[in-house]
C-alpha positions as CSV (number, residue, x, y, z in Angstrom):
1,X,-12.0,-5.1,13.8
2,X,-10.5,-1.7,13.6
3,X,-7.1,-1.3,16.0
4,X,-5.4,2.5,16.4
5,X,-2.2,2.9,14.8
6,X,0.8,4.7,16.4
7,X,0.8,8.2,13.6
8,X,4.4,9.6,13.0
9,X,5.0,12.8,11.5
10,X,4.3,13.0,8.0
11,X,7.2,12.3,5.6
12,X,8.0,13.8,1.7
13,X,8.8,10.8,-0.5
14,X,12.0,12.8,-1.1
15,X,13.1,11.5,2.2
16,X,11.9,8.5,2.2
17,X,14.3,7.7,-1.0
18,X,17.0,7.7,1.4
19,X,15.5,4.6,3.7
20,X,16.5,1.0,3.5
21,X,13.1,-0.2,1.8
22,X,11.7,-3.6,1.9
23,X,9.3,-4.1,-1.2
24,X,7.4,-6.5,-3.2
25,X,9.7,-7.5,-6.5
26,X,9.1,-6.4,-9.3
27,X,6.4,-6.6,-11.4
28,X,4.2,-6.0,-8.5
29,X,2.0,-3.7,-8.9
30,X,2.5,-1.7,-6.0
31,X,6.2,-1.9,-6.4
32,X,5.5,-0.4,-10.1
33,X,3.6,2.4,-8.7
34,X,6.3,3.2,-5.9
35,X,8.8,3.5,-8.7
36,X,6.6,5.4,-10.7
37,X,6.3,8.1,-8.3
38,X,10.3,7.9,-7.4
39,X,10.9,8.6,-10.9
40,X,8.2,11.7,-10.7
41,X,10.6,13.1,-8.4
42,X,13.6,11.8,-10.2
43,X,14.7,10.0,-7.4
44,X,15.8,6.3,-6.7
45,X,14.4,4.2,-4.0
46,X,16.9,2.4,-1.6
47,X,16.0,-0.9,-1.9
48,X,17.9,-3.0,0.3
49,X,15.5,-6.5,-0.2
50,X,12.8,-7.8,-2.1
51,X,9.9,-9.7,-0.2
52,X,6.7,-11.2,-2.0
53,X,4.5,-11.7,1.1
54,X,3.2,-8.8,3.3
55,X,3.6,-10.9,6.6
56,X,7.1,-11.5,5.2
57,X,7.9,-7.9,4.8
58,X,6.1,-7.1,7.9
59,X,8.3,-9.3,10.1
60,X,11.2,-8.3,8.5
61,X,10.5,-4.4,9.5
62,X,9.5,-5.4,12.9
63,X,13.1,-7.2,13.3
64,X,14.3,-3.6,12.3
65,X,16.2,-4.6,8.7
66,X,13.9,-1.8,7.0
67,X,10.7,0.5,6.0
68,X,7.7,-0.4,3.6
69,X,5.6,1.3,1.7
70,X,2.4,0.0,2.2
71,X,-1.4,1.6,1.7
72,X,-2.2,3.1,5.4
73,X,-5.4,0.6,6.1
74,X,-3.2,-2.5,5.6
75,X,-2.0,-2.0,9.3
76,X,-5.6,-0.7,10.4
77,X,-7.0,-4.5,9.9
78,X,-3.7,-6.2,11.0
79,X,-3.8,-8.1,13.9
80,X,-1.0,-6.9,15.9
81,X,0.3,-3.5,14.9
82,X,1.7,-2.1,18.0
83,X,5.3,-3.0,16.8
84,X,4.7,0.0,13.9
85,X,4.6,3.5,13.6
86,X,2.9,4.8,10.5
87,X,4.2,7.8,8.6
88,X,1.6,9.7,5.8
89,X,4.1,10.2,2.6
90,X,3.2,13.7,1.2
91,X,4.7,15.6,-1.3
92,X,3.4,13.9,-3.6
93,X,0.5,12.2,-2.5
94,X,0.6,8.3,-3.5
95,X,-2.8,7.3,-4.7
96,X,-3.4,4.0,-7.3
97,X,-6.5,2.8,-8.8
98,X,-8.6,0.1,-8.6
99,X,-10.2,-1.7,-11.5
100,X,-12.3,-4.6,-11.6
101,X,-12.3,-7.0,-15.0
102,X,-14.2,-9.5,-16.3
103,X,-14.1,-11.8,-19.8
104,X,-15.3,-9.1,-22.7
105,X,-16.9,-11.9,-24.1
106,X,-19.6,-12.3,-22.2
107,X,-22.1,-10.0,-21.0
108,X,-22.4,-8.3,-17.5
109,X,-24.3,-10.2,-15.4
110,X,-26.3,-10.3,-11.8
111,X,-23.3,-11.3,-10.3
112,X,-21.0,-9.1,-11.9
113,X,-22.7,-6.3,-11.1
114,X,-23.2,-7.5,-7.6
115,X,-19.2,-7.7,-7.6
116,X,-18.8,-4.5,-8.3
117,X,-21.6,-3.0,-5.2
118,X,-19.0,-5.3,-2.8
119,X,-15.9,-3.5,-4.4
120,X,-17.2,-0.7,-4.3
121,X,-18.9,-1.2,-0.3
122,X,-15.3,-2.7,0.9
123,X,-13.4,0.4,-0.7
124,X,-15.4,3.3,0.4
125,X,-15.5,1.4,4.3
126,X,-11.6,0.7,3.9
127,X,-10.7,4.7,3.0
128,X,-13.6,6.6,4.7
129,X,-10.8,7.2,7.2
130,X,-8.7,8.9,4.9
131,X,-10.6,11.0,3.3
Protein backbone atom coordinates (compact mmCIF):
# COMPACT_ATOMS: atom_id res chain seq x y z
CA UNK A 1 0.00 0.00 0.00
CA UNK A 2 1.15 3.30 -1.06
CA UNK A 3 0.69 6.21 1.83
CA UNK A 4 1.42 10.19 0.86
CA UNK A 5 4.44 11.63 2.33
CA UNK A 6 4.61 15.17 3.90
CA UNK A 7 7.30 16.89 0.77
CA UNK A 8 9.66 19.65 2.32
CA UNK A 9 11.50 21.94 0.30
CA UNK A 10 14.25 20.42 -1.54
CA UNK A 11 17.71 20.56 0.11
CA UNK A 12 21.60 20.82 -1.47
CA UNK A 13 23.68 18.12 0.18
CA UNK A 14 25.93 21.08 1.01
CA UNK A 15 23.40 21.79 3.70
CA UNK A 16 22.62 18.76 4.70
CA UNK A 17 26.56 18.30 5.84
CA UNK A 18 25.69 20.55 8.57
CA UNK A 19 22.78 18.11 10.21
CA UNK A 20 23.10 15.77 13.10
CA UNK A 21 22.91 12.52 10.82
CA UNK A 22 21.83 9.19 11.93
CA UNK A 23 23.38 6.39 9.49
CA UNK A 24 24.03 2.91 8.95
CA UNK A 25 27.95 2.16 10.11
CA UNK A 26 30.20 1.69 8.08
CA UNK A 27 30.76 -0.62 5.56
CA UNK A 28 27.19 -0.24 4.54
CA UNK A 29 26.63 0.28 1.47
CA UNK A 30 24.44 3.15 1.52
CA UNK A 31 26.64 4.76 4.18
CA UNK A 32 29.59 4.27 1.52
CA UNK A 33 27.70 5.94 -1.06
CA UNK A 34 26.63 9.00 1.28
CA UNK A 35 30.27 9.44 1.93
CA UNK A 36 31.15 9.14 -1.46
CA UNK A 37 29.12 11.98 -2.54
CA UNK A 38 30.20 14.20 0.72
CA UNK A 39 33.62 13.81 -0.46
CA UNK A 40 32.40 14.92 -4.26
CA UNK A 41 31.59 18.01 -2.66
CA UNK A 42 34.55 17.89 -0.29
CA UNK A 43 32.48 18.05 2.51
CA UNK A 44 32.09 16.01 5.81
CA UNK A 45 28.95 14.54 7.05
CA UNK A 46 27.86 15.22 10.74
CA UNK A 47 27.47 12.12 11.99
CA UNK A 48 26.23 12.26 15.37
CA UNK A 49 25.32 8.06 15.75
CA UNK A 50 25.57 5.02 13.98
CA UNK A 51 22.38 2.66 13.68
CA UNK A 52 22.28 -0.75 11.82
CA UNK A 53 18.46 -1.16 11.55
CA UNK A 54 16.12 1.18 9.54
CA UNK A 55 13.30 0.94 12.29
CA UNK A 56 16.19 1.74 14.65
CA UNK A 57 17.16 4.82 12.88
CA UNK A 58 13.63 5.65 12.14
CA UNK A 59 12.58 5.83 15.74
CA UNK A 60 15.47 7.51 16.75
CA UNK A 61 14.54 10.58 14.11
CA UNK A 62 11.08 10.45 15.19
CA UNK A 63 12.25 11.07 18.96
CA UNK A 64 14.02 14.07 17.25
CA UNK A 65 18.01 13.04 18.01
CA UNK A 66 18.63 13.42 14.11
CA UNK A 67 18.10 13.27 10.09
CA UNK A 68 18.68 10.22 7.66
CA UNK A 69 19.45 9.78 4.49
CA UNK A 70 17.40 7.31 3.20
CA UNK A 71 16.15 6.40 -0.66
CA UNK A 72 12.67 8.43 -0.91
CA UNK A 73 10.34 5.11 -1.38
CA UNK A 74 11.54 3.63 1.93
CA UNK A 75 8.92 5.91 3.70
CA UNK A 76 6.33 5.51 0.68
CA UNK A 77 5.81 1.63 1.91
CA UNK A 78 6.33 2.35 5.66
CA UNK A 79 3.53 1.84 7.72
CA UNK A 80 3.28 4.93 9.70
CA UNK A 81 5.06 7.91 8.17
CA UNK A 82 3.13 10.81 9.24
CA UNK A 83 5.78 11.54 12.06
CA UNK A 84 8.30 12.63 8.76
CA UNK A 85 8.78 15.17 6.38
CA UNK A 86 10.72 14.20 3.37
CA UNK A 87 13.30 16.55 1.78
CA UNK A 88 14.62 15.71 -2.17
CA UNK A 89 18.65 16.24 -1.77
CA UNK A 90 19.73 18.02 -5.04
CA UNK A 91 22.76 19.46 -5.92
CA UNK A 92 24.01 16.70 -6.61
CA UNK A 93 21.58 14.20 -7.28
CA UNK A 94 22.20 10.80 -5.13
CA UNK A 95 21.51 7.93 -7.33
CA UNK A 96 23.21 4.09 -6.62
CA UNK A 97 22.96 1.05 -8.55
CA UNK A 98 21.58 -2.11 -8.36
CA UNK A 99 23.26 -5.32 -9.35
CA UNK A 100 22.04 -8.72 -9.01
CA UNK A 101 24.85 -11.78 -8.68
CA UNK A 102 24.86 -15.18 -8.97
CA UNK A 103 27.78 -18.10 -8.65
CA UNK A 104 30.00 -17.70 -12.14
CA UNK A 105 30.23 -21.13 -12.00
CA UNK A 106 27.24 -22.21 -12.99
CA UNK A 107 25.18 -21.32 -15.89
CA UNK A 108 22.06 -18.83 -15.95
CA UNK A 109 19.19 -20.57 -15.37
CA UNK A 110 15.15 -20.41 -15.57
CA UNK A 111 15.17 -19.21 -12.32
CA UNK A 112 17.82 -16.83 -12.59
CA UNK A 113 16.50 -15.15 -15.24
CA UNK A 114 13.15 -15.19 -13.61
CA UNK A 115 15.03 -13.32 -10.68
CA UNK A 116 16.04 -10.77 -12.65
CA UNK A 117 12.10 -10.01 -14.50
CA UNK A 118 11.10 -9.56 -10.42
CA UNK A 119 14.12 -7.17 -9.85
CA UNK A 120 13.63 -5.59 -12.49
CA UNK A 121 9.31 -5.46 -12.04
CA UNK A 122 9.85 -4.38 -8.20
CA UNK A 123 12.42 -1.51 -9.25
CA UNK A 124 10.70 0.05 -12.15
CA UNK A 125 7.14 -0.08 -9.66
CA UNK A 126 9.25 1.28 -6.60
CA UNK A 127 10.84 4.52 -8.76
CA UNK A 128 8.06 5.12 -11.35
CA UNK A 129 7.27 7.85 -8.96
CA UNK A 130 10.39 9.45 -9.29
CA UNK A 131 11.06 9.61 -12.52
Amino acid sequence: KRVKLHLGQAISLQDVAALPLILPSRPNAFRLLIENEFAGIRQQSKVVMEVDGLNAILNLVKEGLGHAVLPRYTLSNFDNPDPFTVRAIHSPRIMSQLTLVWSARRPTTGTHKKALEIVRSVVDEAIKPYR
